[in-house]
SELO-658397 format. One record per residue (C-alpha): residue number from 1; residue in three letters; x, y, z. Coordinates in steps of 0.5 Angstrom, whole numbers, plus 2048, in hexadecimal, padded with zeros to 3 digits. Example, Ala and Ser with C-alpha at 12.3 -4.5 7.8 and 13.67 -1.06 7.14 Angstrom:
<pt><pos>1</pos><code>ALA</code><c1>819</c1><c2>7F7</c2><c3>810</c3></pt>
<pt><pos>2</pos><code>SER</code><c1>81B</c1><c2>7FE</c2><c3>80E</c3></pt>
// end
This chain:
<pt><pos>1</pos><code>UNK</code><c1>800</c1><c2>800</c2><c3>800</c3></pt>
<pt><pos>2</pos><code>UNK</code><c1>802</c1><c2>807</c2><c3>7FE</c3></pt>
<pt><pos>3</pos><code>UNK</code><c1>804</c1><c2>80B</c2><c3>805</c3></pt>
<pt><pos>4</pos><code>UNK</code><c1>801</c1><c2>812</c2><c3>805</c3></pt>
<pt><pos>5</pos><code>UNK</code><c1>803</c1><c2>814</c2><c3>80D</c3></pt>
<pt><pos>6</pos><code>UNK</code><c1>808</c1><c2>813</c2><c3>810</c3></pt>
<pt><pos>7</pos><code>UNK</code><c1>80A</c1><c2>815</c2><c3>817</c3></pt>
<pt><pos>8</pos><code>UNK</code><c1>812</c1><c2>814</c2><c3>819</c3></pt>
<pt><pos>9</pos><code>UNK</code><c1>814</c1><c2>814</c2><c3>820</c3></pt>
<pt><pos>10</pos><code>UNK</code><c1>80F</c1><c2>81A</c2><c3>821</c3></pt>
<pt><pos>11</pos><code>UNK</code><c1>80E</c1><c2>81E</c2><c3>828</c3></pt>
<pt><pos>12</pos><code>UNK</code><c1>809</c1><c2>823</c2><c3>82A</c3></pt>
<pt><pos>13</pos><code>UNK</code><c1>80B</c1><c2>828</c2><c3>830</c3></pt>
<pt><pos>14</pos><code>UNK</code><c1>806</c1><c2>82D</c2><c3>832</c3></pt>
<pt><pos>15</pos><code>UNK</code><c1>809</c1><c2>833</c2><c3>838</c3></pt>
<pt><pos>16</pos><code>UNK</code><c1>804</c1><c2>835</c2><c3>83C</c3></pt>
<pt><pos>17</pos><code>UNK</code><c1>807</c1><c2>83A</c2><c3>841</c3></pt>
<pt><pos>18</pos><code>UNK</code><c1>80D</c1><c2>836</c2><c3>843</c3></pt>
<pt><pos>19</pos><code>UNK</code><c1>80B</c1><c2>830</c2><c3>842</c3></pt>
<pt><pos>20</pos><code>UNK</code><c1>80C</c1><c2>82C</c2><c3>83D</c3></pt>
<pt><pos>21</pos><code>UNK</code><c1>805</c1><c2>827</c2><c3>839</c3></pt>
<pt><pos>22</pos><code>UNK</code><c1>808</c1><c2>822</c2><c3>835</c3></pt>
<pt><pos>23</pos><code>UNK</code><c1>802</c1><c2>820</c2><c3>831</c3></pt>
<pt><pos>24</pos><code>UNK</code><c1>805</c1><c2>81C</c2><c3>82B</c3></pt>
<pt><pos>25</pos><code>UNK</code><c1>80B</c1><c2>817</c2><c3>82E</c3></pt>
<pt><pos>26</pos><code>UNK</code><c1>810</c1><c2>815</c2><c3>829</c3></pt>
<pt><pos>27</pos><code>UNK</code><c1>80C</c1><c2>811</c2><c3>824</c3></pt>
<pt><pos>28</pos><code>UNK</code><c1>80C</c1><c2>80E</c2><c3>81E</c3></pt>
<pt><pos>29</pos><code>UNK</code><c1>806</c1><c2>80D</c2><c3>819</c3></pt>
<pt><pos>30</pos><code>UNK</code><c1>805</c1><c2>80B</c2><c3>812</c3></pt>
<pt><pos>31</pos><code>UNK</code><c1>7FE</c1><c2>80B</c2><c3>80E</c3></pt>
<pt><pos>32</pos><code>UNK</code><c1>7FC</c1><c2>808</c2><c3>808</c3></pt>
<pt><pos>33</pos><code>UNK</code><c1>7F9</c1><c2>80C</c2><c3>802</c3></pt>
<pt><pos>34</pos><code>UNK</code><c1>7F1</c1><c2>80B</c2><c3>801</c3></pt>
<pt><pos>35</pos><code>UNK</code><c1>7EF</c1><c2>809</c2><c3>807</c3></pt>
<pt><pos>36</pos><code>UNK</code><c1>7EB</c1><c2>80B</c2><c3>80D</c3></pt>
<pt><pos>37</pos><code>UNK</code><c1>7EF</c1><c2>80B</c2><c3>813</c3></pt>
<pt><pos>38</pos><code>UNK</code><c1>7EC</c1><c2>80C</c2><c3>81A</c3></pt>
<pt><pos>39</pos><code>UNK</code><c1>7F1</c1><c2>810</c2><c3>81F</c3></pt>
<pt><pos>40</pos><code>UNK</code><c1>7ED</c1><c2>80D</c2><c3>827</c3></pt>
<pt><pos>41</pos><code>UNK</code><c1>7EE</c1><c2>80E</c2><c3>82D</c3></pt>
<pt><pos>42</pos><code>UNK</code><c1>7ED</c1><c2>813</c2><c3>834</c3></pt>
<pt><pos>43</pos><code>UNK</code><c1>7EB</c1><c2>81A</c2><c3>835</c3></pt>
<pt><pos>44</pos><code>UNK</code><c1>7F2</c1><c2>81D</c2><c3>835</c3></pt>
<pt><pos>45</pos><code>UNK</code><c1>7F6</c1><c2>817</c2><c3>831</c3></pt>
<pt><pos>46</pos><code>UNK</code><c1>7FB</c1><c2>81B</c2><c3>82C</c3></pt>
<pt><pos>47</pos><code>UNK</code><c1>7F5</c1><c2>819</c2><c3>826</c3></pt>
<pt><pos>48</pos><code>UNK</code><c1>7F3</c1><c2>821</c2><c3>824</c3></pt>
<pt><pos>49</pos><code>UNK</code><c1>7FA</c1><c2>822</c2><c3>825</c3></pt>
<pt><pos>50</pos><code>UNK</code><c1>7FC</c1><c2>81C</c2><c3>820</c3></pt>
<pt><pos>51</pos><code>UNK</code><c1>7F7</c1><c2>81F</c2><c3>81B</c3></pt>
<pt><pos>52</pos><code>UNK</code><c1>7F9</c1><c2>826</c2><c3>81B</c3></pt>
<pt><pos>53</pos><code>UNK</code><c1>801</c1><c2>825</c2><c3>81A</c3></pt>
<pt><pos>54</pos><code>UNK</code><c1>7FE</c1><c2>820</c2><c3>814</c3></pt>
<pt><pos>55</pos><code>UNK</code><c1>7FA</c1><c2>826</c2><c3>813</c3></pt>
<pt><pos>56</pos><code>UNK</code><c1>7FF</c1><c2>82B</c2><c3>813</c3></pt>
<pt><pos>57</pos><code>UNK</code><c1>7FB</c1><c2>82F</c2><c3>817</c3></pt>
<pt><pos>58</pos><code>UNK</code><c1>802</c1><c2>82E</c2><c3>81C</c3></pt>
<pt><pos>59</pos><code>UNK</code><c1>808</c1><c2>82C</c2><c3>81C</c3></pt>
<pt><pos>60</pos><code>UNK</code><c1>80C</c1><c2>827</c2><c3>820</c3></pt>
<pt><pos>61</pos><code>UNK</code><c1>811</c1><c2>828</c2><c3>826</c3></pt>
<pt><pos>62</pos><code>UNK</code><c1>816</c1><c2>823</c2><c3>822</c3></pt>
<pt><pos>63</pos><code>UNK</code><c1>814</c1><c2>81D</c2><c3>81D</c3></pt>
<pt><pos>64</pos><code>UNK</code><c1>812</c1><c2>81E</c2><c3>816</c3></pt>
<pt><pos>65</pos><code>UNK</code><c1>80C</c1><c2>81E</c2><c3>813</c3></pt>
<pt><pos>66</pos><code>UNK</code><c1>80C</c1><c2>81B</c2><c3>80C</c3></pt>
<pt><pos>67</pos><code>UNK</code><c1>805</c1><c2>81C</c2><c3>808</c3></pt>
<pt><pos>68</pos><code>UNK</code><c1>805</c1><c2>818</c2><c3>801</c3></pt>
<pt><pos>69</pos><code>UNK</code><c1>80D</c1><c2>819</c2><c3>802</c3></pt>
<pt><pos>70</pos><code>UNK</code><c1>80D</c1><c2>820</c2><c3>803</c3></pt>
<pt><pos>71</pos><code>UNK</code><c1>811</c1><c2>821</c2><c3>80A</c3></pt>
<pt><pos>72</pos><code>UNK</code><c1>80C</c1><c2>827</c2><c3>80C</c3></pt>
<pt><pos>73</pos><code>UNK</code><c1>80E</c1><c2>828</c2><c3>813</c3></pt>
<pt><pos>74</pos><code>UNK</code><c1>814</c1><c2>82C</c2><c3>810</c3></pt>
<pt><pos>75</pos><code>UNK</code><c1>810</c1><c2>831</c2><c3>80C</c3></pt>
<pt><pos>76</pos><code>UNK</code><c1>80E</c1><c2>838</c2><c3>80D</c3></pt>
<pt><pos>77</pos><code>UNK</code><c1>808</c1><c2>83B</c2><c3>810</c3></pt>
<pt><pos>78</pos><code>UNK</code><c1>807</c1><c2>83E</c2><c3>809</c3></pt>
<pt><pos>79</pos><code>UNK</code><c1>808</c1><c2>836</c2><c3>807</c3></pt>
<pt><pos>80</pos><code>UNK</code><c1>804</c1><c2>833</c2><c3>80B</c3></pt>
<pt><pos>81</pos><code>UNK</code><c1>7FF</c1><c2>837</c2><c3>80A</c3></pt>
<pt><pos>82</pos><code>UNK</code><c1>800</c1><c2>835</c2><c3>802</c3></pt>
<pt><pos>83</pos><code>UNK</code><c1>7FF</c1><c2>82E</c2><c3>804</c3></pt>
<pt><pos>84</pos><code>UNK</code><c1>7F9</c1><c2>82E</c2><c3>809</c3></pt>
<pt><pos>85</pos><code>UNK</code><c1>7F5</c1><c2>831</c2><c3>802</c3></pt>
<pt><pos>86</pos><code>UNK</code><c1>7F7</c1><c2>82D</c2><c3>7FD</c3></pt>
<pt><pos>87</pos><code>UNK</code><c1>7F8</c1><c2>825</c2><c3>801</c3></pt>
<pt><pos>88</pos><code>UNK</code><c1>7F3</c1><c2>826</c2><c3>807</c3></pt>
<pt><pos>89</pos><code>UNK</code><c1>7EC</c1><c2>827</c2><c3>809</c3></pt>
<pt><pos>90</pos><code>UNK</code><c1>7E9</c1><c2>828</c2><c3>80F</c3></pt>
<pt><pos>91</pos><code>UNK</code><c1>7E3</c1><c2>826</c2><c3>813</c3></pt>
<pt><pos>92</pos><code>UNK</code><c1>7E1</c1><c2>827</c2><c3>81A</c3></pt>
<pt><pos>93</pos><code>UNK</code><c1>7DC</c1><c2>825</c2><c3>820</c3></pt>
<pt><pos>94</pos><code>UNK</code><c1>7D9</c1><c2>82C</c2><c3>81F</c3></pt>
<pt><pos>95</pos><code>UNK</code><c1>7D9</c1><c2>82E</c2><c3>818</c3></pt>
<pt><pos>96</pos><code>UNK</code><c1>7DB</c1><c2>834</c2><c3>816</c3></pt>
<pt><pos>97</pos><code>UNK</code><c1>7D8</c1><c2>836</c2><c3>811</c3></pt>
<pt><pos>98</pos><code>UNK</code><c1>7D6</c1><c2>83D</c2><c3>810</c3></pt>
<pt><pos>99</pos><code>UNK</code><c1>7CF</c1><c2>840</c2><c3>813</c3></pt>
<pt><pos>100</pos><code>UNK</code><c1>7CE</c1><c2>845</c2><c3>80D</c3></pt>
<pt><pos>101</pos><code>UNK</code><c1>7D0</c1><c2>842</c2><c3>807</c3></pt>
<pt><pos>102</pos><code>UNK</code><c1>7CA</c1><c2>83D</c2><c3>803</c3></pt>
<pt><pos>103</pos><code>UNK</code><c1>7CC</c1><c2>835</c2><c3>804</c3></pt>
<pt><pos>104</pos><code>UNK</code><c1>7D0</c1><c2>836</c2><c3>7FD</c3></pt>
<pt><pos>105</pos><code>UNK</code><c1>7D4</c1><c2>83C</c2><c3>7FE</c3></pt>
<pt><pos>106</pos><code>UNK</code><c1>7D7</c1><c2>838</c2><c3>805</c3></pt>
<pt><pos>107</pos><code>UNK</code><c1>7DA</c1><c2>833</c2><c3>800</c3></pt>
<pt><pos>108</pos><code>UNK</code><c1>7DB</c1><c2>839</c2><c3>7FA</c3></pt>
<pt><pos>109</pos><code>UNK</code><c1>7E0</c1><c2>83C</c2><c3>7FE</c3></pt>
<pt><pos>110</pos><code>UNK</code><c1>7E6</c1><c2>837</c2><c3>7FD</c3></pt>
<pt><pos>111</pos><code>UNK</code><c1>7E6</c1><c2>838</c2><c3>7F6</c3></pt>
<pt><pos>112</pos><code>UNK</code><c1>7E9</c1><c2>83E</c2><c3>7F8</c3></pt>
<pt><pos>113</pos><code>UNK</code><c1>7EF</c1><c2>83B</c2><c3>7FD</c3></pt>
<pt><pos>114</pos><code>UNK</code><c1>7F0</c1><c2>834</c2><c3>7F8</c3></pt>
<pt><pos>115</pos><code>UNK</code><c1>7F3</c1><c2>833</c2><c3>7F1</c3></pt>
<pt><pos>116</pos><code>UNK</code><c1>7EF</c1><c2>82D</c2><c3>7EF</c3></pt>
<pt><pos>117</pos><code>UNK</code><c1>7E9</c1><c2>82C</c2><c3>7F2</c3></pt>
<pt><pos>118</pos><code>UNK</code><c1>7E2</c1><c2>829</c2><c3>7F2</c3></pt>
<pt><pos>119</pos><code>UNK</code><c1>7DD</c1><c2>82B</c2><c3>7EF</c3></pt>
<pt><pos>120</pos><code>UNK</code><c1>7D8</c1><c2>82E</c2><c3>7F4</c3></pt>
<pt><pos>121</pos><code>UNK</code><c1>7D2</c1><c2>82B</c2><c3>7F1</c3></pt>
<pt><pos>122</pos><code>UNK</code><c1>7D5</c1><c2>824</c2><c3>7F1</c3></pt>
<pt><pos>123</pos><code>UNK</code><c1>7D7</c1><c2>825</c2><c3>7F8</c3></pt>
<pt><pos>124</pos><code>UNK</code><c1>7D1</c1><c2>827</c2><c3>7FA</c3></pt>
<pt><pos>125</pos><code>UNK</code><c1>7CD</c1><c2>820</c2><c3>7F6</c3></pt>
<pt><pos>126</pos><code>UNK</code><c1>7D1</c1><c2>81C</c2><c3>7FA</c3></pt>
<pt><pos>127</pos><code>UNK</code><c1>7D0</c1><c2>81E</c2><c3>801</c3></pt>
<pt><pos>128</pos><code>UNK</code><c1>7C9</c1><c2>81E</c2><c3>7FE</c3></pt>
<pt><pos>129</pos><code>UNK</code><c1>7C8</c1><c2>826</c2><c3>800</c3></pt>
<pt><pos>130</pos><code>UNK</code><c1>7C7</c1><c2>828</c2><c3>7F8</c3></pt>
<pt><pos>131</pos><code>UNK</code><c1>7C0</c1><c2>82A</c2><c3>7F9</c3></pt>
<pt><pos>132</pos><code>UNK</code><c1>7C1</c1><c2>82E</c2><c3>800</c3></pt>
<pt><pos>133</pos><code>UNK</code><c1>7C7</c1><c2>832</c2><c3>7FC</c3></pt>
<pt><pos>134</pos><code>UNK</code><c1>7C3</c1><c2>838</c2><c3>7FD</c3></pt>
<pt><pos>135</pos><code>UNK</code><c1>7C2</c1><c2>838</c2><c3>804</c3></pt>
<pt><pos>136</pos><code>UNK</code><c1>7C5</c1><c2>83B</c2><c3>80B</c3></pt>
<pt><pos>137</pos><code>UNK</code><c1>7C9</c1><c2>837</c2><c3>810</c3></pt>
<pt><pos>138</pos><code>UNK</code><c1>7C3</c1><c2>839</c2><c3>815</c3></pt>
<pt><pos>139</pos><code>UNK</code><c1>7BE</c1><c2>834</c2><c3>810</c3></pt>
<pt><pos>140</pos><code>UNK</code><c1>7C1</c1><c2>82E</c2><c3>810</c3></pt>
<pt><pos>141</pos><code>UNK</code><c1>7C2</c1><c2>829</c2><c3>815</c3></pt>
<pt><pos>142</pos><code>UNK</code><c1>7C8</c1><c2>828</c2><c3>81A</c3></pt>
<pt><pos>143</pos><code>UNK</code><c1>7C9</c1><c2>822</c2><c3>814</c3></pt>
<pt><pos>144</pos><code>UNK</code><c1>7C9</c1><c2>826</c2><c3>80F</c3></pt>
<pt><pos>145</pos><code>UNK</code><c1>7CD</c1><c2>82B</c2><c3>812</c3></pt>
<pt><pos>146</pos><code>UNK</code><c1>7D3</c1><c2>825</c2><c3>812</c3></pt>
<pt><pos>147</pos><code>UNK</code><c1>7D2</c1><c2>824</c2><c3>80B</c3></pt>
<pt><pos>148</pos><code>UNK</code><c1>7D3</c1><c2>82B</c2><c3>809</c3></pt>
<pt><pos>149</pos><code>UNK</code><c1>7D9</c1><c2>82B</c2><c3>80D</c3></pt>
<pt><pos>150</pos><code>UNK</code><c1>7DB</c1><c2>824</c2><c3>809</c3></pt>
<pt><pos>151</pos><code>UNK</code><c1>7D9</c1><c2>826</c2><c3>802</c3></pt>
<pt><pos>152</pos><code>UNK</code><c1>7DD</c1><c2>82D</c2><c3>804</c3></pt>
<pt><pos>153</pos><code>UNK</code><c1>7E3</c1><c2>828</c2><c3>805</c3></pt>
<pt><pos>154</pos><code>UNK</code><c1>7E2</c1><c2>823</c2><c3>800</c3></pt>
<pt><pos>155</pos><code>UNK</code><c1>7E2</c1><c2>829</c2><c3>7FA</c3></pt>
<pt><pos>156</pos><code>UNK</code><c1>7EA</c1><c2>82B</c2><c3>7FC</c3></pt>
<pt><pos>157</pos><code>UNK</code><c1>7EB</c1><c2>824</c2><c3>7F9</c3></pt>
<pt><pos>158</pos><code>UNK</code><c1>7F0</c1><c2>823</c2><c3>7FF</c3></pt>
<pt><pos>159</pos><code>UNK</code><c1>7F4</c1><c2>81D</c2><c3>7FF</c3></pt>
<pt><pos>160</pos><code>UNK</code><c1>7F3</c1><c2>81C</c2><c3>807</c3></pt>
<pt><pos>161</pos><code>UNK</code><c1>7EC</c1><c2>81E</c2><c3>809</c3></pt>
<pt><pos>162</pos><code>UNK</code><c1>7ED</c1><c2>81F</c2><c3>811</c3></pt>
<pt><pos>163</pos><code>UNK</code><c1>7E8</c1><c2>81E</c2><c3>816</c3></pt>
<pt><pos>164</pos><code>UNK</code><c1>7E8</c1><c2>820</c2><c3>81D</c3></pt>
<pt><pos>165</pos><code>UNK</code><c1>7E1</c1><c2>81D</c2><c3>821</c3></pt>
<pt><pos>166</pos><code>UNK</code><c1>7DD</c1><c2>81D</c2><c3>81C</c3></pt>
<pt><pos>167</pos><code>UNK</code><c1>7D6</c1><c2>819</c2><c3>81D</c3></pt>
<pt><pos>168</pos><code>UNK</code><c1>7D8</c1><c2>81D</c2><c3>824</c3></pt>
<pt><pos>169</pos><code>UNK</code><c1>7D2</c1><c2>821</c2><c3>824</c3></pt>
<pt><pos>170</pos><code>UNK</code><c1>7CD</c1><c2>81C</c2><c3>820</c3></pt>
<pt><pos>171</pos><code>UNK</code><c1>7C8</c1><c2>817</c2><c3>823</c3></pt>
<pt><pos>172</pos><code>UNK</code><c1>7C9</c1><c2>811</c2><c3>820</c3></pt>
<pt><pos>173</pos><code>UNK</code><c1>7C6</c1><c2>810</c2><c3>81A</c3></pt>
<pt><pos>174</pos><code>UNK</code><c1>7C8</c1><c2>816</c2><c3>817</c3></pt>
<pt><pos>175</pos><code>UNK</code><c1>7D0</c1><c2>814</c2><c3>81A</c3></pt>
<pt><pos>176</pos><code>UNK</code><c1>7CF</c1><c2>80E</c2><c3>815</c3></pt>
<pt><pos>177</pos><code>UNK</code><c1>7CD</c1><c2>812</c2><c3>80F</c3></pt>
<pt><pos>178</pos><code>UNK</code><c1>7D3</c1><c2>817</c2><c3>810</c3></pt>
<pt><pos>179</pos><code>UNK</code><c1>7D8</c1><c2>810</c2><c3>811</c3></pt>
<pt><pos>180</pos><code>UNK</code><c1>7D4</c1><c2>80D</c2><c3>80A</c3></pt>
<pt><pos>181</pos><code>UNK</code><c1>7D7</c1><c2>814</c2><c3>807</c3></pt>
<pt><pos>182</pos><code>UNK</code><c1>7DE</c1><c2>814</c2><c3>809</c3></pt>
<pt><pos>183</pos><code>UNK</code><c1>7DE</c1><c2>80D</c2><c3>807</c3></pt>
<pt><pos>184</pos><code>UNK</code><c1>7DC</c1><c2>80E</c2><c3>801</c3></pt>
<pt><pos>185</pos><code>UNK</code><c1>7E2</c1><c2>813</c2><c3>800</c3></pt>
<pt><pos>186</pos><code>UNK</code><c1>7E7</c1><c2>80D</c2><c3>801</c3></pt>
<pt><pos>187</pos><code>UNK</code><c1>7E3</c1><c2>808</c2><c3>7FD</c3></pt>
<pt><pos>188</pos><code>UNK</code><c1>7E2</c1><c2>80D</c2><c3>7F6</c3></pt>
<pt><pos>189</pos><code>UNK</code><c1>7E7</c1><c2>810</c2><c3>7F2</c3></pt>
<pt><pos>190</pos><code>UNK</code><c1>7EC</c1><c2>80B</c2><c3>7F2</c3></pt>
<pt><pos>191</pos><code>UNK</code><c1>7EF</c1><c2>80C</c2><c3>7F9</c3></pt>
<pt><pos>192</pos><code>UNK</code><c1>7F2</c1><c2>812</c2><c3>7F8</c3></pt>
<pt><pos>193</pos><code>UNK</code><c1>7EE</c1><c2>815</c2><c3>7FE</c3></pt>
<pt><pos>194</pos><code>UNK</code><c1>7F0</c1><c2>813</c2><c3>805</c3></pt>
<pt><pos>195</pos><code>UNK</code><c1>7EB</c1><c2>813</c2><c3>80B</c3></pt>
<pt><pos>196</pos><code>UNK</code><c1>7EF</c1><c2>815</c2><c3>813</c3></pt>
<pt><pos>197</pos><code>UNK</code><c1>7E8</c1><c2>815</c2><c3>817</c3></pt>
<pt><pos>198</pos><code>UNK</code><c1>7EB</c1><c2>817</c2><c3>81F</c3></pt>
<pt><pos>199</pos><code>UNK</code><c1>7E7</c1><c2>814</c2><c3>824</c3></pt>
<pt><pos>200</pos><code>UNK</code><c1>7E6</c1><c2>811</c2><c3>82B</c3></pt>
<pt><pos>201</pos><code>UNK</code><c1>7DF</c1><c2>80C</c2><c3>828</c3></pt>
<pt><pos>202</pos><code>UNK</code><c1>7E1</c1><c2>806</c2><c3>829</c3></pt>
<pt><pos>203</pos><code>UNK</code><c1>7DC</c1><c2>803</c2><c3>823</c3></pt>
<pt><pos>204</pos><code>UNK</code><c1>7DF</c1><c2>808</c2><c3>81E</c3></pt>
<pt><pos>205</pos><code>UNK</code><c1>7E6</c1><c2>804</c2><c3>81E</c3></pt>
<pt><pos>206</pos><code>UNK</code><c1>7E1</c1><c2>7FD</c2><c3>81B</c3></pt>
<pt><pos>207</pos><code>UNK</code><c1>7DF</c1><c2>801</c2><c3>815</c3></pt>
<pt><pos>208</pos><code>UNK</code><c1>7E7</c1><c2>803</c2><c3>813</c3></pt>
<pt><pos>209</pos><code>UNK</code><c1>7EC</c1><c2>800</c2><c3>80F</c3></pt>
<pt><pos>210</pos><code>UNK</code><c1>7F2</c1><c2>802</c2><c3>815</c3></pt>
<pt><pos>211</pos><code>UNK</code><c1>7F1</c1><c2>803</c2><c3>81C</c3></pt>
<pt><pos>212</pos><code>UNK</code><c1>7F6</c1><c2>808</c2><c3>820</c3></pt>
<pt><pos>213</pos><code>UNK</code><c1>7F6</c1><c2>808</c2><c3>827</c3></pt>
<pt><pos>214</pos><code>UNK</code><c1>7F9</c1><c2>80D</c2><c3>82B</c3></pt>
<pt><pos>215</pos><code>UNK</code><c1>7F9</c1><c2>80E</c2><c3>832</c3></pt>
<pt><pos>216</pos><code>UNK</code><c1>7FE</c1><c2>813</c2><c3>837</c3></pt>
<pt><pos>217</pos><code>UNK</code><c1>801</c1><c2>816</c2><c3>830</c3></pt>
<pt><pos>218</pos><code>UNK</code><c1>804</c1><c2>80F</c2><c3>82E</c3></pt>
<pt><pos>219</pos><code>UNK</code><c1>801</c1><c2>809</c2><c3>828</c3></pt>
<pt><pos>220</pos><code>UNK</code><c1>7FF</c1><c2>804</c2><c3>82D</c3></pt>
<pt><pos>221</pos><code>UNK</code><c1>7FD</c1><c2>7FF</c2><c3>827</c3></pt>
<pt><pos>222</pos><code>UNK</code><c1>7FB</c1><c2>800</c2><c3>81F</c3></pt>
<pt><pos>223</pos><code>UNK</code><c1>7F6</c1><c2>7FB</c2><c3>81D</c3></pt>
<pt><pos>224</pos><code>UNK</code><c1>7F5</c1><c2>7FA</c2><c3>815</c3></pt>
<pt><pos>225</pos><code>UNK</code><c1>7ED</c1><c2>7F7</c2><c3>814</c3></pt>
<pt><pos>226</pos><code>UNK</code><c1>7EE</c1><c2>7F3</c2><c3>80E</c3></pt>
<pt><pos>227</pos><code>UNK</code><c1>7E6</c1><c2>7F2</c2><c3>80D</c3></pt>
<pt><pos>228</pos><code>UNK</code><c1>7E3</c1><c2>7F8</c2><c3>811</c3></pt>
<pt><pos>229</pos><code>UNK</code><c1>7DC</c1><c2>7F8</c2><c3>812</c3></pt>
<pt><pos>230</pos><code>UNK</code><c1>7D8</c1><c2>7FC</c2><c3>80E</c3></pt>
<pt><pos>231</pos><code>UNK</code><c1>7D4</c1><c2>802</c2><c3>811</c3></pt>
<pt><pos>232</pos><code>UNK</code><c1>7CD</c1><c2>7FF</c2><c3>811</c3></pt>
<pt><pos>233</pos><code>UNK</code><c1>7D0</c1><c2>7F9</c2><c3>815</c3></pt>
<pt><pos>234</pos><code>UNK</code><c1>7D2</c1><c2>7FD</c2><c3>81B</c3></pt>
<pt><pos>235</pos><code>UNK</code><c1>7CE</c1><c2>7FD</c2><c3>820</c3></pt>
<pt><pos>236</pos><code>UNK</code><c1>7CD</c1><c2>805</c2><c3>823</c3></pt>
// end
């Protein structure tokens, strides 16, 4: 399998006054392209951590971060600020979106940030929002509110999409139809799209083909799923 993250040797220290917080201890990780990966563990294990430095959204105290070969823990502000437009999109527990623009013009704005991105049409039919394209956030659903924040991410195109939590704030059987969508992302276009979904629900990990476990800052224990469930077969 081709490798698309590649963590080295990397530690993440935090000061907080004069104490010092190491949220990453020294790890090595290495994941394979077109897949879905589940990050699990407990509040305050170094997932989120794990995310933004594959993210670009921080840096490592020491280590490499090594995204689709490209050693991204020595770029600049200005780089990583490339990267993160171009190779990533992100979703969160609490969407994100903006209150004053219409359902289309949230996923409209990332034409302005990426060189080949996907049409907002097709983006908005594959997470079934088309038809609500003229809308405002306050007339959807919390669901479909996570699907603007998706379809957002997905039209970057991105090589990675990242998402921290995100069926945290859905009941049940909206959280199954969010993860039927990033499924999707991994199954089509063939597996050019990676899928990294941080979470501490245990049921995730049954639907994803690799499963890191991360507890005190360090990788307790990486499972590969060599047939994982499909989503209907989980029980929520």
């Amino acid at each position: 399998m081709e490798k698309i993250v590649e963590l080295k040797k990397v530690s993440k220290v935090y000061k907080v006054g004069e104490n010092e917080f190491k949220a990453l201890d020294n790890i090595d990780l290495s994941l394979n392209k077109g897949e879905m990966i589940v990050i699990l563990g407990p509040s305050g294990a170094g997932k989120s951590t794990l995310l933004n430095l594959i993210g670009g959204m921080d840096t490592p105290t020491q280590g490499e971060v090594i995204i689709d070969n490209e050693n991204i823990s020595k770029y600049s502000a200005n780089k990583l600020s490339d990267y993160r437009a171009e190779n990533v999109g992100f979703i969160f527990q609490f969407y994100n979106i903006l209150p004053s623009l219409t359902v289309q013009e949230n996923v409209d704005i990332v034409k302005d940030i990426v060189k080949n991105p996907i049409s907002t049409e097709e983006a908005l039919k594959g997470v079934g929002l088309f038809e609500h394209r003229k809308k405002f956030p306050n007339q959807l659903s919390g669901g479909e509110q996570q699907r603007v924040s998706i379809a957002r991410a997905i039209a970057k195109n991105p090589k990675l999409l990242l998402c921290d939590e995100p069926t945290g704030a859905l009941d049940s059987k909206t959280g199954v139809e969010v993860l039927k969508l990033l499924r999707k992302q991994c199954d089509g276009n063939n597996g050019a799209n990676t899928v990294i979904i941080v979470t501490h629900n245990s049921l995730i990990a049954d639907i994803a083909d690799t499963v890191v476990h991360v507890k005190n800052g360090k990788i307790e224990q990486i499972v590969h799923n060599e047939t994982p469930k499909k989503i209907d077969e989980v029980v929520w």
